[in-house]
C-alpha positions in Angstrom: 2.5 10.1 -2.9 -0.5 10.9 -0.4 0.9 11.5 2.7 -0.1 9.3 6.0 -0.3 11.1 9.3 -3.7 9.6 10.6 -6.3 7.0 9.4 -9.5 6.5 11.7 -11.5 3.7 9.3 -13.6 0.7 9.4 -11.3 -2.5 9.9 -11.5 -5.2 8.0 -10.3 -8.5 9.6 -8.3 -11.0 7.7 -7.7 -14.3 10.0 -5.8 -15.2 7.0 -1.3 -16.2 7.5 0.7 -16.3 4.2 -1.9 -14.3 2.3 0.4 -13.9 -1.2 0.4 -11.2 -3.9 -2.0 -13.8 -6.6 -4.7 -13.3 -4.0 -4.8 -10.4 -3.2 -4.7 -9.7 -7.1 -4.5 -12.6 -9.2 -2.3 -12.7 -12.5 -5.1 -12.4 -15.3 -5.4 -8.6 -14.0 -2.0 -7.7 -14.5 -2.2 -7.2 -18.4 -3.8 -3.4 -17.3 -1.5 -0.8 -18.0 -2.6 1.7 -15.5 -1.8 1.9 -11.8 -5.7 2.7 -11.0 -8.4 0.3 -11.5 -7.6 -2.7 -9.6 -9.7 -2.0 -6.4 -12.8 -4.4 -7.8 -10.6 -6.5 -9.0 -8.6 -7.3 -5.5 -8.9 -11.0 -3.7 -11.1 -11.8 -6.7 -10.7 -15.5 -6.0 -11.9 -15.2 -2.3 -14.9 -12.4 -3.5 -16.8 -14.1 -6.4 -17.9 -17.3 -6.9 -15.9 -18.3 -10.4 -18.8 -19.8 -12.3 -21.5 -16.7 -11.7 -19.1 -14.2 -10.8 -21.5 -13.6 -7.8 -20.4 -12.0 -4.4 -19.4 -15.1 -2.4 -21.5 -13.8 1.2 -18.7 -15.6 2.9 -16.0 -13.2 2.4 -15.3 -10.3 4.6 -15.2 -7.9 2.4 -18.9 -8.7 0.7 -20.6 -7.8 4.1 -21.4 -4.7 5.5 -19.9 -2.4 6.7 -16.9 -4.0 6.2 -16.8 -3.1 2.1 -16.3 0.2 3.7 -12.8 -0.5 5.0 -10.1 1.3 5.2 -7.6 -0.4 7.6 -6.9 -4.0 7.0 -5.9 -6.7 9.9 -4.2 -9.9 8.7 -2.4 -12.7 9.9 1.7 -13.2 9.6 3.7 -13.2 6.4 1.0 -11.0 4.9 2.2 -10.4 0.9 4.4 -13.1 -0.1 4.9 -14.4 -3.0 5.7 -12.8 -6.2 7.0 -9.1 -6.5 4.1 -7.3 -7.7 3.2 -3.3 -7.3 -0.2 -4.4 -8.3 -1.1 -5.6 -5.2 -0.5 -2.3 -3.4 -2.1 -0.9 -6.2 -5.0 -2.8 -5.7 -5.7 -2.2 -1.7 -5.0 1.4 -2.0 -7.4 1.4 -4.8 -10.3 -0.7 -3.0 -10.1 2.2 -0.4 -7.2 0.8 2.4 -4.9 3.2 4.0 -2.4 1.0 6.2 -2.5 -2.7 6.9 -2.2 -4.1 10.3 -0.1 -7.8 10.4 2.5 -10.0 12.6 4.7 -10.1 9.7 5.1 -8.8 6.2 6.9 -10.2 3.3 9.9 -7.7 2.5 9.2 -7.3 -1.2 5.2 -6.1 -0.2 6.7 -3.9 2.6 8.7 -1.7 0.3 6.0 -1.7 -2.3 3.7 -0.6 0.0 6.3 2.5 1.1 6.3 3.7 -2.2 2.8 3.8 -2.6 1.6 5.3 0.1 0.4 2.0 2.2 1.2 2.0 5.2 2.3 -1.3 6.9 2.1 -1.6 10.7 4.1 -4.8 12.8 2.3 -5.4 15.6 2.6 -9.1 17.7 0.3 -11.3 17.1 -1.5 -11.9 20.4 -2.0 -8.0 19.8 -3.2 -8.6 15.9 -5.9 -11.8 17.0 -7.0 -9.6 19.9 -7.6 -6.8 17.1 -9.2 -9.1 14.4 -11.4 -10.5 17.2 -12.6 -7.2 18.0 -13.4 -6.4 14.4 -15.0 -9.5 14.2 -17.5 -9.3 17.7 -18.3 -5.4 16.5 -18.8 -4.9 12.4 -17.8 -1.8 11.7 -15.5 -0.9 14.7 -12.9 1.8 13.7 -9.7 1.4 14.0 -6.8 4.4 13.9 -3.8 4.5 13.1 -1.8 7.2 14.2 1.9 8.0 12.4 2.5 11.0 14.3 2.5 9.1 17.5 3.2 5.6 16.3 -0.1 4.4 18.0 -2.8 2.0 16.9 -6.0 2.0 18.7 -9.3 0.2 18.6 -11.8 -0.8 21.0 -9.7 -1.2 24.3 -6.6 -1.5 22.4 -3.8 0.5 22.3 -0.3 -0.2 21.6 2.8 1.7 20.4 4.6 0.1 17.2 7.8 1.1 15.8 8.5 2.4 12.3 12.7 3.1 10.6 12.6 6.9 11.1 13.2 7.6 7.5 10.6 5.9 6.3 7.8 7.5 8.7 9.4 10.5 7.7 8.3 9.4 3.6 5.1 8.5 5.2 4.4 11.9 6.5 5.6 14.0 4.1 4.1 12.0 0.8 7.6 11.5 -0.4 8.4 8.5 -3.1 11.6 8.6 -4.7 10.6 11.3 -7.3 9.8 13.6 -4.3 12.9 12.9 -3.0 14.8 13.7 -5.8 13.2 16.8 -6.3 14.0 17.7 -2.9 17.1 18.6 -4.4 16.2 20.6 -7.7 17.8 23.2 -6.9 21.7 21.5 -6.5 20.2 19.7 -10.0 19.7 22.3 -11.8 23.1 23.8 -10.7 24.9 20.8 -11.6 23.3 21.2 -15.2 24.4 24.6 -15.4 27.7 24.0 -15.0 28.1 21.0 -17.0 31.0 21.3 -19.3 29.8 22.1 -23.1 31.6 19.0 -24.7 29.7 16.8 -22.2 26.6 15.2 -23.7 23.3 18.0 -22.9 20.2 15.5 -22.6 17.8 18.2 -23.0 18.3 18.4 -26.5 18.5 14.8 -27.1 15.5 14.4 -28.4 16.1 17.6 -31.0 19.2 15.4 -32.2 17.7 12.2 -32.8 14.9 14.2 -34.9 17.9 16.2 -36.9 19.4 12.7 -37.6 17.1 11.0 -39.3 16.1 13.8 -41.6 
């Protein structure tokens, strides 16, 4: 997983509460296989008018400099809905690095951890002073600041507070296969001194091959 210590970026404001996992990637796009991809693809409804699949000039993200986001401000409840990794997927893959919100639902919070996006709690007189700043300057950076625990923008700046664990993942671009592998070495110990009549996976493959021939 990338690791997050720092993200100074254009943000993107999202006046939007209860924003779910269909719009910010709607279901028709989830027959892709891959896990990249889904970045043109994410709050299609809101982006493209349905009949001419035109940009809709309405729509934050469809105006400069905005398309050149990388820190997304929302309103409360932001990612409900249905449990969906595509919808992380699909904001880290448009270009966004951490999202900004009252409220998160828990299922799009723990996506977002094991993919790298970082969600931020702030209140919400704090979030609407942020998103009106975004929207009185287009283009205003924002930062975001793990190290510290600090977002800043404009004359904004206010602590936030983050499970230490999880900052810790943050920093250190640990999912759970990094975290396993933290431990390789006890692993492959363990393995070592497995008893022989216990079942040796490595050559589990080799056996199934030698059983059908």
């Amino acid at each position: 997983m990338r690791p997050f210590v720092r993200e100074t970026g254009v943000g993107v404001p999202l006046p939007r509460a209860n924003v779910d996992t269909d719009q910010i990637i709607p279901k028709q796009f989830l027959k892709r296989i891959e896990r990249t991809g889904y970045g043109p693809f994410l709050f299609n409804d809101w982006r493209y008018d349905p009949d001419t699949g035109a940009d809709r000039d309405e729509f934050v993200l469809n105006a400069a400099p905005y398309r050149e986001g990388t820190v997304l401000v929302a309103g409360r409840n932001f990612g409900s809905g249905s449990s969906r990794e595509h919808a992380v997927w699909a904001l880290t893959d448009f270009g966004f690095r951490a999202v900004i919100a009252p409220s998160f639902a828990d299922i799009f919070r723990g996506n977002s951890s094991k993919g790298g996006l970082l969600t931020v709690q702030l209140p919400e007189d704090v979030v609407n002073a942020i998103i009106a700043h975004l929207e009185e300057e287009p283009g205003a950076e924002v930062t975001v600041d793990l190290e510290t625990c600090t977002v800043s923008t404009g004359g904004v700046r206010v602590t936030f507070e983050m499970d230490a664990f999880e900052r810790r993942c943050y920093l250190e671009g640990l999912d759970d296969i990094g975290l396993t592998l933290e431990h390789e070495a006890e692993i492959t110990a363990f393995e070592a001194d497995r008893p022989g009549w216990m079942p040796d996976l490595r050559r589990r493959g080799d056996a199934a091959v030698e059983a059908r021939s």
